[in-house]
ROLO-762874 format. One line per field, with one value per atom (N, C-alpha, C): residue number from 1; x, y, z. Coordinates in Angstrom, 1 decimal. Each point is the difference from the previous one (the first is absolute). Layout:
<pts>
num	[NUM|...]
px	[X|...]
py	[Y|...]
pz	[Z|...]
</pts>
This chain:
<pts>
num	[1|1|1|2|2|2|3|3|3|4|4|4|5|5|5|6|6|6|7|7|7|8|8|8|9|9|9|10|10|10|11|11|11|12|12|12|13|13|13|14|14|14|15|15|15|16|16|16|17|17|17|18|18|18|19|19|19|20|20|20|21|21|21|22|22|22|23|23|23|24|24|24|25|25|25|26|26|26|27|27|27|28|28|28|29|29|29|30|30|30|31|31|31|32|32|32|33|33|33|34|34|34|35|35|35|36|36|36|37|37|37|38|38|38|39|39|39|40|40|40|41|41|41|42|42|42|43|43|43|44|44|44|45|45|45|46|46|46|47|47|47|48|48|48|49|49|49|50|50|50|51|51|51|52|52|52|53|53|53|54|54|54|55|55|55|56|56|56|57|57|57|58|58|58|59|59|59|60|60|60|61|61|61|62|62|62|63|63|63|64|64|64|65|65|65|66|66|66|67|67|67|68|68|68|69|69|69|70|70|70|71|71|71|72|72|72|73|73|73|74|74|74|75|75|75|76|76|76|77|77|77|78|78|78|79|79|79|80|80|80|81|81|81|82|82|82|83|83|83|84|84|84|85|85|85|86|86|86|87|87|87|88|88|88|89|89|89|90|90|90|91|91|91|92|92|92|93|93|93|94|94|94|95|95|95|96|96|96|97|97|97|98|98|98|99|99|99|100|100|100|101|101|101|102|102|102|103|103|103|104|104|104|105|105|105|106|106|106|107|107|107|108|108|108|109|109|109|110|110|110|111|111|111|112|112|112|113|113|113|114|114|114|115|115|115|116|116|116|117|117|117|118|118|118|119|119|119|120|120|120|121|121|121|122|122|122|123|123|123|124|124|124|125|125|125|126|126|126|127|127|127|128|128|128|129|129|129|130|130|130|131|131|131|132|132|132|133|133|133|134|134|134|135|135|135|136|136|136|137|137|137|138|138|138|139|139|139|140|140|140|141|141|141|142|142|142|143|143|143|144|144|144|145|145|145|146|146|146|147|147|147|148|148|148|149|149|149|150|150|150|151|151|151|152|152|152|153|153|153|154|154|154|155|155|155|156|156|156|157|157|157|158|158|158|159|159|159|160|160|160|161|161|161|162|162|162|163|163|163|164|164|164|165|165|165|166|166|166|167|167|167|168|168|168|169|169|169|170|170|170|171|171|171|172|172|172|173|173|173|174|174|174|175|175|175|176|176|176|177|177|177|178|178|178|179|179|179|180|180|180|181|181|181|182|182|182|183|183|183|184|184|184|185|185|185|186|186|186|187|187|187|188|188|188|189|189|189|190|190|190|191|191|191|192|192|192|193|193|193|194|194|194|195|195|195|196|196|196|197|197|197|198|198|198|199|199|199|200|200|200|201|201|201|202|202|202|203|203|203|204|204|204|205|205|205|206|206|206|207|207|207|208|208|208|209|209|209|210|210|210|211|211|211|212|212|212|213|213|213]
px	[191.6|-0.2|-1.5|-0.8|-1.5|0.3|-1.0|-0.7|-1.1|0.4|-1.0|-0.9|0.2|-1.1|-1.5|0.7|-0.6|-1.0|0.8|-0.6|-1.2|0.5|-1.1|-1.4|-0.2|-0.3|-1.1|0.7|-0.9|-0.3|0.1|-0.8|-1.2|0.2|-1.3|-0.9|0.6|-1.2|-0.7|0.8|-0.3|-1.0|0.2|-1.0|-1.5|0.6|-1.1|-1.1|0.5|-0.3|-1.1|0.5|-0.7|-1.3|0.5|-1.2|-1.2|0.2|-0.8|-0.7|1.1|-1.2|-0.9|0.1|-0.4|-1.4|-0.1|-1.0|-0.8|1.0|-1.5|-0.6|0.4|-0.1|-1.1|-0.2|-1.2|-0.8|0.4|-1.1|-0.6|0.0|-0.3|0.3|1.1|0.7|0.8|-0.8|0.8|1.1|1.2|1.3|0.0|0.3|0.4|1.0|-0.1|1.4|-0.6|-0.5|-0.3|0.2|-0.5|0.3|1.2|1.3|1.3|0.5|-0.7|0.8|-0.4|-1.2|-0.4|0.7|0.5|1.1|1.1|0.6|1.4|-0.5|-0.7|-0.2|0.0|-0.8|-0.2|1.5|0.6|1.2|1.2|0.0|0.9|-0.5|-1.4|-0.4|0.1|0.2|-0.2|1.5|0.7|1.9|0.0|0.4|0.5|-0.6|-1.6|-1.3|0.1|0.3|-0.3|-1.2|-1.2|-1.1|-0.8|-1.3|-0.8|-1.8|-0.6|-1.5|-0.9|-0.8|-0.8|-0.7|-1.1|-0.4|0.9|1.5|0.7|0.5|0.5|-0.1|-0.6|-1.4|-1.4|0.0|0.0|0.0|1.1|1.4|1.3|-0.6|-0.2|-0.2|-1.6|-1.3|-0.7|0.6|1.1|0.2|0.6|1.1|0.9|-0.4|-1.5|-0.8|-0.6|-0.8|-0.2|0.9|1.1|0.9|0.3|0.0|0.3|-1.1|-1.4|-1.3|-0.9|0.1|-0.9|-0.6|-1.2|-0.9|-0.6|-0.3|-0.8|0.6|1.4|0.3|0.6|0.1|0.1|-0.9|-1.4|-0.9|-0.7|0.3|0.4|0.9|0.7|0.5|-0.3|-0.6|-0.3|-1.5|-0.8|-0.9|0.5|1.0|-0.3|0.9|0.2|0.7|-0.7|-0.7|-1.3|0.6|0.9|0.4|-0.3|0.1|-0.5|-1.5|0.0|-1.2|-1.7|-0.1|-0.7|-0.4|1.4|0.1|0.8|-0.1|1.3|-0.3|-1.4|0.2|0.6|-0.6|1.1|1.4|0.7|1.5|0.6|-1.2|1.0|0.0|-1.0|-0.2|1.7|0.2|1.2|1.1|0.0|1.5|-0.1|-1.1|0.3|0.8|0.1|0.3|1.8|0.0|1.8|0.5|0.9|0.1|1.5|0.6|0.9|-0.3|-0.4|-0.6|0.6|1.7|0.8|-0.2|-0.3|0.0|-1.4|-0.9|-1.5|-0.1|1.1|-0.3|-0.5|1.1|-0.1|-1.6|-0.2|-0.8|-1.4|-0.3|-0.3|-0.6|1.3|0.4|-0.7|0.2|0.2|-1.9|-1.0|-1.6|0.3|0.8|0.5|-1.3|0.6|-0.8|-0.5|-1.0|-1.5|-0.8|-0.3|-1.4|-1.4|-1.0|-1.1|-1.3|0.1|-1.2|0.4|-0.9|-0.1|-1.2|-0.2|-1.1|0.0|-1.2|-0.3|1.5|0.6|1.0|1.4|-0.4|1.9|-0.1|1.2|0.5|0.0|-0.8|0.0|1.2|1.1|1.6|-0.6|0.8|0.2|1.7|-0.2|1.7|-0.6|0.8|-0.4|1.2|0.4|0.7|0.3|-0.8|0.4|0.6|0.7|0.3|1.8|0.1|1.5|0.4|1.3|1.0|0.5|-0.2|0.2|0.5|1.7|0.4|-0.3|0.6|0.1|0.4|1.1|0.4|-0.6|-0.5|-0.6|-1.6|-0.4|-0.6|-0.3|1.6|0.2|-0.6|-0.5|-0.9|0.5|1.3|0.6|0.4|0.6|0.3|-1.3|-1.4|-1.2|-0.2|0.1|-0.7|0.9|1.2|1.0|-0.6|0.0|-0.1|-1.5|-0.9|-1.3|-0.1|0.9|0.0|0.7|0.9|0.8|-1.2|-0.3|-1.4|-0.6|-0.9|-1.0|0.5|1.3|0.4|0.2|0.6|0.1|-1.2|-1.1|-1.2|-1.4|0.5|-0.4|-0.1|1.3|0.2|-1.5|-0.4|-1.7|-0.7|-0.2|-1.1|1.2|0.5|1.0|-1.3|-0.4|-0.5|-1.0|-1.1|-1.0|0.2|1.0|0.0|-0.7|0.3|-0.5|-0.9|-1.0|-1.7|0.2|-0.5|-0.2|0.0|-0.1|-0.3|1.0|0.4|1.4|-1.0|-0.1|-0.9|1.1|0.3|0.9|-0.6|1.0|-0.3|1.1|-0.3|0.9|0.8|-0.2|1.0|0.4|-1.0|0.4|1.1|0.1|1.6|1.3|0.0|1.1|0.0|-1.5|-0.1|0.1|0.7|0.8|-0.7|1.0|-0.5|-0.7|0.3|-0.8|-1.4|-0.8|-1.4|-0.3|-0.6|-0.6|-0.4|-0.7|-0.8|1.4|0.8|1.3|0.8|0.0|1.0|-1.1|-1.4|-0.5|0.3|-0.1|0.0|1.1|1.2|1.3|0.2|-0.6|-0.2|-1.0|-0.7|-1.1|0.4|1.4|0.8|1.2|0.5|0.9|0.0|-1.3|-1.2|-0.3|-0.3|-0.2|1.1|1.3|1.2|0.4|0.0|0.0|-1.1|-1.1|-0.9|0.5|0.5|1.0|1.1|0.8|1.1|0.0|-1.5|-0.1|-1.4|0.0|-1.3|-1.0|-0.7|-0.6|-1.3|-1.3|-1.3|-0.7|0.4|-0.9|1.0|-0.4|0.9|-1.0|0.8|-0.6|-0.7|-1.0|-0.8|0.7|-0.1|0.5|-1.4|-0.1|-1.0|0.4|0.1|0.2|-0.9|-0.1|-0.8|0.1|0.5|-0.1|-0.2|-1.1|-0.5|-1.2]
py	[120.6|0.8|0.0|1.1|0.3|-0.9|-0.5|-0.5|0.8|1.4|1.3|-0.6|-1.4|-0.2|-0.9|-0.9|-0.8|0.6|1.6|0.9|0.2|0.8|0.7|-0.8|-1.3|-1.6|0.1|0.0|-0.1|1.0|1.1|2.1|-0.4|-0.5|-0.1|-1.0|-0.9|-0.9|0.1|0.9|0.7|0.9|0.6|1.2|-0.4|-1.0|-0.8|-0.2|-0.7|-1.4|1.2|1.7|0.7|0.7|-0.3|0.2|-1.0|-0.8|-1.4|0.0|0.2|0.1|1.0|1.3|1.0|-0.6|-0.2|-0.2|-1.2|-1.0|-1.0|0.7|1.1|0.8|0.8|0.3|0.7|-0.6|-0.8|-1.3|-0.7|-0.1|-0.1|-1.6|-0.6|-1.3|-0.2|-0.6|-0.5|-0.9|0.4|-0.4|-1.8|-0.6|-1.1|-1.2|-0.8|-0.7|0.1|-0.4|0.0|1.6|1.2|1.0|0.5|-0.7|0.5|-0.7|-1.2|-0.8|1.1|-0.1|1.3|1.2|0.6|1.4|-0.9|-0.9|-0.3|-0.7|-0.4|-0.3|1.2|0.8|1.3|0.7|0.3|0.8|-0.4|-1.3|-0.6|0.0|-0.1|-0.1|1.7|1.2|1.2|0.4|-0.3|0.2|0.8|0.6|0.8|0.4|0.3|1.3|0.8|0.7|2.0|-0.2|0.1|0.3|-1.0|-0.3|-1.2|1.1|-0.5|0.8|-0.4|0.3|0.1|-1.7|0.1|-1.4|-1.4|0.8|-1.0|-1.0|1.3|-0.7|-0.9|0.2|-0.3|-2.1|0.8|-1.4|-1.2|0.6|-0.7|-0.7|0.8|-0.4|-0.9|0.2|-1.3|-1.2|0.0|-1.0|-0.8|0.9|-0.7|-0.9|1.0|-0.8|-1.2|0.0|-1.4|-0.8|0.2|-1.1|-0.5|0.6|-0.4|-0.4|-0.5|-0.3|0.6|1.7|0.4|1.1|-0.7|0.7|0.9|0.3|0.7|1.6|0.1|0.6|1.1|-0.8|0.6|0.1|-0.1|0.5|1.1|0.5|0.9|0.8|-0.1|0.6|0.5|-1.1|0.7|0.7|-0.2|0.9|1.1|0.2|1.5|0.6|0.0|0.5|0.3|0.7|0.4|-0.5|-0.2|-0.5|-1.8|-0.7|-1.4|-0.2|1.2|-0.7|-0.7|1.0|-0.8|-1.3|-0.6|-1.7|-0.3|0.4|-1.1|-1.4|-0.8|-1.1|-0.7|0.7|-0.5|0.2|0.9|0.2|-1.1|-0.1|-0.7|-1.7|-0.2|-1.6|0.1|1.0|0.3|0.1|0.6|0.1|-1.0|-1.3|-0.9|-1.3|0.2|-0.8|-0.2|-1.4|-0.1|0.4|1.1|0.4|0.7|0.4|1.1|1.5|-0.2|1.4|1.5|-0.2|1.4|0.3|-1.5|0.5|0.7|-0.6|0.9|1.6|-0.5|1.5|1.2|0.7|0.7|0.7|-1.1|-0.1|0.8|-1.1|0.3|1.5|0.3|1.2|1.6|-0.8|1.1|-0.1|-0.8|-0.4|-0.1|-0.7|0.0|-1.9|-0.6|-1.4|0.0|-0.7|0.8|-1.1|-0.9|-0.5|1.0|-0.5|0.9|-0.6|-1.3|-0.6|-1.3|-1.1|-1.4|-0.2|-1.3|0.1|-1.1|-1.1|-1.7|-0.4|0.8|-0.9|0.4|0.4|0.6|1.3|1.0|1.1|0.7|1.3|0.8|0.7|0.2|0.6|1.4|1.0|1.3|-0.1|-0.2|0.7|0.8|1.2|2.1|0.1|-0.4|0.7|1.4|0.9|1.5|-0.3|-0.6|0.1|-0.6|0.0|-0.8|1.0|-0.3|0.8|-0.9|0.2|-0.5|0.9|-0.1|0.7|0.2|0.9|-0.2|-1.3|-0.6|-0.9|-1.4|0.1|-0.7|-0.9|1.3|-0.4|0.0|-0.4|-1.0|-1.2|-0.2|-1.1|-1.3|-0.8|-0.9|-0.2|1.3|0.0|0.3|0.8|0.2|-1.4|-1.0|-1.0|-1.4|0.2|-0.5|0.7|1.4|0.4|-0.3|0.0|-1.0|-1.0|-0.4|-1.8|0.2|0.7|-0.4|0.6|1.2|0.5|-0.8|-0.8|-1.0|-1.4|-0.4|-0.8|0.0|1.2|0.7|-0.1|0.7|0.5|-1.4|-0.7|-1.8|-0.2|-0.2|-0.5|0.5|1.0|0.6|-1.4|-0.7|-1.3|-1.1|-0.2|-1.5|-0.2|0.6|-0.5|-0.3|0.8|-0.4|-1.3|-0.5|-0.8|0.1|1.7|0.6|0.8|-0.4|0.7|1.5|0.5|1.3|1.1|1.5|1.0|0.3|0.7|1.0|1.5|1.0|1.2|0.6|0.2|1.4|0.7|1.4|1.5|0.9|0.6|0.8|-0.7|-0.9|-0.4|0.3|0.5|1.3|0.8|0.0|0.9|-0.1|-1.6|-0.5|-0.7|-0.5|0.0|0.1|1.5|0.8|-1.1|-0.4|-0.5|-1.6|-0.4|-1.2|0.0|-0.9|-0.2|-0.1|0.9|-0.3|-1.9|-0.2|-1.4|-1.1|-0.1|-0.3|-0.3|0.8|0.4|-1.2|0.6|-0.8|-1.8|0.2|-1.5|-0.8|0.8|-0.1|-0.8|1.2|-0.6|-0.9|0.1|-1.5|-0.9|-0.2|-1.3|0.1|0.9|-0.7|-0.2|0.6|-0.7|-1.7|-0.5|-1.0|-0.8|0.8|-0.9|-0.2|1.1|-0.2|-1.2|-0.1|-0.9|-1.2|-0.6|-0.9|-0.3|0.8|0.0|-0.2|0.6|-0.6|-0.9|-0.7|-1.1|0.9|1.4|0.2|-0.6|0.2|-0.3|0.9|1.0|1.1|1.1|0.8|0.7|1.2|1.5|1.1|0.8|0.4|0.5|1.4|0.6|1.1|1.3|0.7|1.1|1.4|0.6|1.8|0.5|0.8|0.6|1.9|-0.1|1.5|1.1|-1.5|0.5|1.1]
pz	[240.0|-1.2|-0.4|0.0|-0.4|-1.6|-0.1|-1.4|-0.1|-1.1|-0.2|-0.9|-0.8|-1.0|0.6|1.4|0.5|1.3|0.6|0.5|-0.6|-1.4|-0.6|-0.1|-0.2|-0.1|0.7|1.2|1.8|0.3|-0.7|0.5|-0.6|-1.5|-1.1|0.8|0.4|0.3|1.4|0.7|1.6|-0.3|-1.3|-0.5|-0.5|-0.8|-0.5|1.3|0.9|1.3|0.7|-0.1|0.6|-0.4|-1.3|-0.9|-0.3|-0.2|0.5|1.3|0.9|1.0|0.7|-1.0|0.5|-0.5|-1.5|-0.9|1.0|0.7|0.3|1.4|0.7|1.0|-0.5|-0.8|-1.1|-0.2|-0.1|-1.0|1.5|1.2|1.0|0.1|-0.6|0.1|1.3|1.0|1.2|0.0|0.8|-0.3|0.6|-1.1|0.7|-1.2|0.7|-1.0|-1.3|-0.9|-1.1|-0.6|0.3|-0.1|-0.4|1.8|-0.2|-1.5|0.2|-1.4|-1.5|-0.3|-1.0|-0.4|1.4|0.1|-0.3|0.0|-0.2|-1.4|-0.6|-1.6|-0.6|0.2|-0.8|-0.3|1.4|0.5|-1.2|0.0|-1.1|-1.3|-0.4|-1.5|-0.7|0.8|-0.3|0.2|0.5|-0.1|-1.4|-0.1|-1.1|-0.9|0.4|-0.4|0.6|-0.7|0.2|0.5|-0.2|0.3|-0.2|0.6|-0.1|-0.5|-0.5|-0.2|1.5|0.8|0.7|-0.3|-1.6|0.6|-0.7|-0.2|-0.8|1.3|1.1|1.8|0.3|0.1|0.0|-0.4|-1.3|-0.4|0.0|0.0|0.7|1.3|1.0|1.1|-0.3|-0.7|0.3|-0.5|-1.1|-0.4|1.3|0.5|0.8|1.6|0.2|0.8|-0.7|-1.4|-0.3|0.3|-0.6|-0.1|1.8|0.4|1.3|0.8|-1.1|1.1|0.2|0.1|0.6|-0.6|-0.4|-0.9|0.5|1.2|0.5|0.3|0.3|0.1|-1.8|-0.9|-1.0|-0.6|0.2|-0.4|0.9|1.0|0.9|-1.2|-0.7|-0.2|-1.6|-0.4|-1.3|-0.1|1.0|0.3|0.3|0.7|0.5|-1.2|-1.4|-0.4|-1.3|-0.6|-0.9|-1.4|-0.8|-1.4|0.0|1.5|0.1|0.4|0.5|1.5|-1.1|-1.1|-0.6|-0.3|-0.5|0.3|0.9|1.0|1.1|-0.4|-0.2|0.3|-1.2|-1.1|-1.1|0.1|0.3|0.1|1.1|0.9|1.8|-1.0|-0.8|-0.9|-0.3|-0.9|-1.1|0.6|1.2|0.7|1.2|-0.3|1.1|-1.2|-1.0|-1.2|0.1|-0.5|-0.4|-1.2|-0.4|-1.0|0.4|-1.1|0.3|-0.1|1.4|0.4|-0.9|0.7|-0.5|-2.0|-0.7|-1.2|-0.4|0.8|-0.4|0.6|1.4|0.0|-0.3|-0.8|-0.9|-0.6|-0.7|-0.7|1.6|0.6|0.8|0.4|0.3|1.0|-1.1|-1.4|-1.2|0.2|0.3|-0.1|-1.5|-0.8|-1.2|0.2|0.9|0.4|0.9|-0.2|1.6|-0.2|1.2|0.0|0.7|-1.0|0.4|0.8|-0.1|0.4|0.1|1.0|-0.2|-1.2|-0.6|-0.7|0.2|-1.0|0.5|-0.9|-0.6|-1.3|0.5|1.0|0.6|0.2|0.3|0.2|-1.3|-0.3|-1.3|0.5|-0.7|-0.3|-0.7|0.1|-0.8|-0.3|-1.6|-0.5|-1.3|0.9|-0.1|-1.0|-1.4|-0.5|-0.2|0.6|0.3|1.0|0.9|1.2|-0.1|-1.1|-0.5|-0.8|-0.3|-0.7|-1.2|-0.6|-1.5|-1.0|0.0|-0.7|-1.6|-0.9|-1.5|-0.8|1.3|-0.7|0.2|1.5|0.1|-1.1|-0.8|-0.9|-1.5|-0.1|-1.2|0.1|-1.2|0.4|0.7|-0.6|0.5|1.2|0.9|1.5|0.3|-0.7|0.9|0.3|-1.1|0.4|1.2|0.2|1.2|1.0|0.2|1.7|0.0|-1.0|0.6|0.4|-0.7|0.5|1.3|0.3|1.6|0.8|-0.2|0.7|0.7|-1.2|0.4|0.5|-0.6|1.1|1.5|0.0|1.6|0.4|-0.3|0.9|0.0|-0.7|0.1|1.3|0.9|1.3|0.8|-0.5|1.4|-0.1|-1.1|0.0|0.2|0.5|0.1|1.3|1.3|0.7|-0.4|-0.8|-0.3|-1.9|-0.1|-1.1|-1.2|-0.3|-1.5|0.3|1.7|-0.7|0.7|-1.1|0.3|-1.8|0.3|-1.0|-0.1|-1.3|0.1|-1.0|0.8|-0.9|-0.3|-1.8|0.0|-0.4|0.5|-0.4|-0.6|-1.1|-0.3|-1.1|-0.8|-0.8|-1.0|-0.2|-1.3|0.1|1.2|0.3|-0.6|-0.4|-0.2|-1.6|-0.4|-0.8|-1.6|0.3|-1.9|-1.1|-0.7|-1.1|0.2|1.2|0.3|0.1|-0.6|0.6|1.1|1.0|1.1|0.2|-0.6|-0.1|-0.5|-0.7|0.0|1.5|0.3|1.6|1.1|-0.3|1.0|0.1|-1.6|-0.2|0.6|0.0|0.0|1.6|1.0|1.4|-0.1|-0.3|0.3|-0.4|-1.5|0.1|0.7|0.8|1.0|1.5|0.1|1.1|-0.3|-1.1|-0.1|0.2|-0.2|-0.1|1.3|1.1|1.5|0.5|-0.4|0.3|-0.3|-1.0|-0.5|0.8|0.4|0.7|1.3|0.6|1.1|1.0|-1.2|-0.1|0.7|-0.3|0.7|-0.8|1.2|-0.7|-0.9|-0.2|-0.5|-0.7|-0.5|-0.9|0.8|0.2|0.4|-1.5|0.5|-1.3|-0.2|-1.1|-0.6|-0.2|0.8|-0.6|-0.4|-0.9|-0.3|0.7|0.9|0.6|0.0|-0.5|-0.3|-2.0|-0.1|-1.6|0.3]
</pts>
C-alpha cells in the first residue's frame, strides 16, 4: 500500500534536491561530496515551501557550505549574488558563526538584519525596522516592549563569537515608536544588550548607534 503522505515527502524533496542543484550548476559549484551533502541539507530544510526568494537560496546554501567547511565555495556564492556581494566577507564571518541559524533567518532573509562592514571594534549590524512587520498591536506599549526584548535577545547570538565586540546601527525606529520616545526604546536595547553581556560573560557589550537621524 502507497504511503501518499510519505510520497508526497520524497516528490518535495526530489524537487527541492533539483533545484539545489541546478542553482550550484549556475553558480559554477563543481560537484563533489561536500556539495552532494549541501543538496541533501537544503532539500530537507525547504520541505514544505511553496517558494524560496533567489538570494534567500543564495544565502541558505552559503550558510550550508560554511557549516560544512567550505568557505570558499560559499563565498563563490555570495559574490555572485548582488544583495551580498557587497560584504561577502562580512556575511561568510556571520554564517561561519555557531548560532541557531533557522531563528535568524528570517530576519536575515527580510535584510531586516545585515552586517555591513568589519571595523577595529567588531562587525557594524543593520536592524532596518522598515523591514519588519509590526502590527497595531504589536505597539502597545507593554507587548512593544516584550517583542524588543525577544528581538534583541534573539539577534545577540551574531557576537557570541566575537564576545560582545562589535556595532548594532538602527534604522527606522520611529516606525514603531507611537507614543514611545525614540531615545526610550533605544535605551531599552542597550539595557538588554547589557543583560546578554551578563548572561554570557562576554567582554564587551555591542555599541548602540541611530543612524538614520
Amino acid at each position: 500500500m502507497i504511503d501518499v503522505h510519505q510520497q508526497k515527502i520524497l516528490n518535495e524533496r526530489r524537487q527541492w534536491s533539483g533545484c539545489v542543484q541546478r542553482f550550484l550548476q549556475y553558480a559554477e559549484i563543481e560537484p563533489r561530496e561536500t556539495a552532494e551533502a549541501v543538496i541533501e541539507s537544503l532539500a530537507v530544510f525547504c520541505q514544505g515551501r511553496t517558494q524560496i526568494q533567489g538570494h534567500e537560496l543564495s544565502l541558505l546554501t552559503a550558510r550550508a557550505f560554511c557549516a560544512a567547511g567550505d568557505c570558499a565555495s560559499a563565498g563563490k556564492i555570495l559574490h555572485g549574488e548582488r544583495t551580498f556581494r557587497r560584504h561577502t566577507n562580512s556575511w561568510l564571518r556571520v554564517l561561519s558563526a555557531r548560532y541557531p541559524f533557522p531563528e535568524l533567518f528570517p530576519l536575515f532573509a527580510a535584510r531586516a538584519l545585515r552586517p555591513v562592514r568589519l571595523t577595529s571594534a567588531g562587525v557594524l549590524w543593520i536592524l532596518d525596522f522598515s523591514r519588519m512587520d509590526f502590527s497595531g498591536v504589536d505597539c502597545h506599549e507593554l507587548i512593544l516592549f516584550q517583542s524588543l526584548r525577544q528581538l534583541t535577545e534573539k539577534i545577540s547570538m551574531v557576537w557570541s563569537k566575537d564576545t560582545g565586540a562589535g556595532m548594532l546601527g538602527i534604522k527606522y525606529i520611529s516606525k514603531i515608536a507611537g507614543a514611545v520616545c525614540e531615545e526610550q526604546l533605544l535605551g531599552y536595547l542597550r539595557a538588554v544588550l547589557n543583560c546578554c553581556a551578563r548572561k554570557n560573560n562576554w567582554h564587551t557589550v555591542p555599541e548602540i548607534l541611530q543612524i538614520d537621524l
